[in-house]
N, C-alpha and C positions, 0 to 999 in steps of 0.2 A: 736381330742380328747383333751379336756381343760388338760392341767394341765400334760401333758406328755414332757419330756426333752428330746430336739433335739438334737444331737451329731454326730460327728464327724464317718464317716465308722469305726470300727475297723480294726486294722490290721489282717488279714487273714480270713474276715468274707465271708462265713460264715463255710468257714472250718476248719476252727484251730483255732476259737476265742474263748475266754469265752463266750464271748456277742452270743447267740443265738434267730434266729427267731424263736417266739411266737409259729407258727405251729409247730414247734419240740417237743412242748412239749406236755402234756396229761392233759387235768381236772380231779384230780380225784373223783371231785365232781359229775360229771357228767354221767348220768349212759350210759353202752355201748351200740351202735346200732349198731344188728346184732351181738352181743357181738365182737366187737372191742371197741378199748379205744376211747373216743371223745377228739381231741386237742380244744386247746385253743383258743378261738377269743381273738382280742384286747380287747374286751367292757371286759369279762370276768376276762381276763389278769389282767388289771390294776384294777379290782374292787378291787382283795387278794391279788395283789404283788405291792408292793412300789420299784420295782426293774426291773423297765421299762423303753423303750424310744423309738425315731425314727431314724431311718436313714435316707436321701433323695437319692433315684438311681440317681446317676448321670449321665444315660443314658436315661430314660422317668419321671424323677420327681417324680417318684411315692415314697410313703413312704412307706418303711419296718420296723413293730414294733418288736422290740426284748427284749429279757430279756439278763439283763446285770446280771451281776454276784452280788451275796448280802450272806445277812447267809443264806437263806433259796433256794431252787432251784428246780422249779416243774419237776414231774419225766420225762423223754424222752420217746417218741418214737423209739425203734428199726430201723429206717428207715437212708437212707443216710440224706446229709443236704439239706434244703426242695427246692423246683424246682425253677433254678433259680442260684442255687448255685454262682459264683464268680459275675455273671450280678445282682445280687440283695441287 
């Protein structure tokens, strides 16, 4: 993703951070399937929020995109923190 700010794991991510993964959160643009809420993709994510970035796992490389904390904050999902929890 062009244009997205690579950073540092936060401390306690991802369960007691500000900074949360993208999945946590809901579109609420997006209408519901099977009437549940639709979370958020990356592409989606950063199209409405300036309040983005990545993580790198430092166990498979793989990148976790998360919403850092800003004025504005898309609503959550009711769910624990998304799969993956301390390994992500």
């Amino acid at each position: 993703m062009p244009g997205v700010r690579v950073i540092e794991r936060p401390d306690g991510f991802a369960w007691s951070s500000h900074e949360q993964p993208i999945q946590n959160f809901i579109d609420p643009k997006a209408e519901p399937v099977e009437g549940q809420p639709v979370r958020f993709t990356p592409v989606a994510h950063g199209a409405v929020c300036p309040h983005h970035a990545v993580i790198v796992d430092s166990y498979n490389a793989e990148p976790t995109r998360l919403h850092r904390p800003g004025r504005s904050r898309p609503p959550t999902l009711p769910t624990e923190p998304a799969a993956g929890g301390r390994g992500r």
